[in-house]
N, C-alpha and C positions, 0 to 999 in steps of 0.2 A: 504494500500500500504506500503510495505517496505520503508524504508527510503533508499535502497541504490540503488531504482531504480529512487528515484526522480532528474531529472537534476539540480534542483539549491543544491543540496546535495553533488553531484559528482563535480561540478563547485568550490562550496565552498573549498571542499576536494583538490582539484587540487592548488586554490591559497595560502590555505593556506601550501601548499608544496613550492610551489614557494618562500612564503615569507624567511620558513626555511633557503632554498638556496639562497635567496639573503641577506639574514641577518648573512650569516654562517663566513662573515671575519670582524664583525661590532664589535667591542674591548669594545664599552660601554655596559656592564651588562645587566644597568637597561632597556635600548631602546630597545638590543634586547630583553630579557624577554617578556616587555608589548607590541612590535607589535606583536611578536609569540604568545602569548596569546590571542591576541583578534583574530587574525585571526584561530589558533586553535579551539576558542569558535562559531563561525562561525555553521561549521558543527555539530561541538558538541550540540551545542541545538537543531539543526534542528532533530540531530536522535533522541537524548534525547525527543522531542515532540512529533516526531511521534509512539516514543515507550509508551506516556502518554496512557491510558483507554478514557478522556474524551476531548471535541473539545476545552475545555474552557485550560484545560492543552497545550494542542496541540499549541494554540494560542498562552501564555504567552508565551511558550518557541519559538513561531517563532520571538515574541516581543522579545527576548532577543538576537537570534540571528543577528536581524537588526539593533538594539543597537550595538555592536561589530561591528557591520561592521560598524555604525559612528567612535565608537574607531578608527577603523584600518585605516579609509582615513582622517582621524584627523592626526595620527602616521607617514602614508604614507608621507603627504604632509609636516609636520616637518621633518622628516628623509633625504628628499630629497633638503628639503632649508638647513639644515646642511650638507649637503655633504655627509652624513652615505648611501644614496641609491644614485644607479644610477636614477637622477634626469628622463631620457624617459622608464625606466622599473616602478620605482613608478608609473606617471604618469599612463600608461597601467595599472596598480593594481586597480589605483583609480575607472578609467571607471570601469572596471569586476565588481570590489565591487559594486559599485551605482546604476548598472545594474543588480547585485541579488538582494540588496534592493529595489529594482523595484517589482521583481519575488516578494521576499516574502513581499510585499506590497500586492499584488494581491492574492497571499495566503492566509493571511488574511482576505482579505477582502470575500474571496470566505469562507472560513470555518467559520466566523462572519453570514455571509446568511445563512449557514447551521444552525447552533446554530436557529436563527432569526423563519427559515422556523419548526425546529422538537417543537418551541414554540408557533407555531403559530397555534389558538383558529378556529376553524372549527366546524360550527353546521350546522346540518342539519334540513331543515325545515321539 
């Protein structure tokens, strides 16, 4: 499957537009930088994995994209106790993020079986 038919890909891609715009009038460098980064790296691994050859690639890079989405509602909920975000639009960020962390939870877990099931010792009597 292409990576830009997968929904938590298009999802990911969507917030991390969001963040851009909502980080677009935020004066401190470094904050915006590293929340636009981690939510950038979001989709970016998800395609980056599914464009890997094998499932064990495929995984680590969905592993990395759900890392980042820790970053990102880490960043979220600082940004928003600092006054840098509108405190009821982070919040909404937060839910979406933890609810693709979910998805590629389950993505995982589903291409781990895979891996499991093409290792799995089958004799015939």
């Amino acid at each position: 499957m292409r990576f830009e038919q997968l929904d938590v890909w298009k999802r990911a891609s969507r917030l991390s537009c969001e963040i851009y715009r909502l980080t677009e009038s935020v004066s401190n460098w470094g904050f915006k930088d590293q929340i636009t980064r981690s939510g950038l790296s979001v989709p970016s691994n998800i395609a980056e994995g599914e464009e890997r050859e094998t499932l064990k690639e495929k995984i680590r890079f969905l592993y990395y994209a759900k890392g980042s989405l820790g970053e990102l509602v880490t960043q979220l909920y600082i940004g928003a106790e600092i006054e840098y975000l509108d405190k009821q639009i982070a919040m909404s960020m937060v839910k979406e993020a933890k609810e693709l962390a979910k998805i590629l939870g389950a993505l995982i877990k589903q291409k781990q079986a895979q891996i499991k099931e093409d290792n799995a010792d089958y004799t015939i009597d």
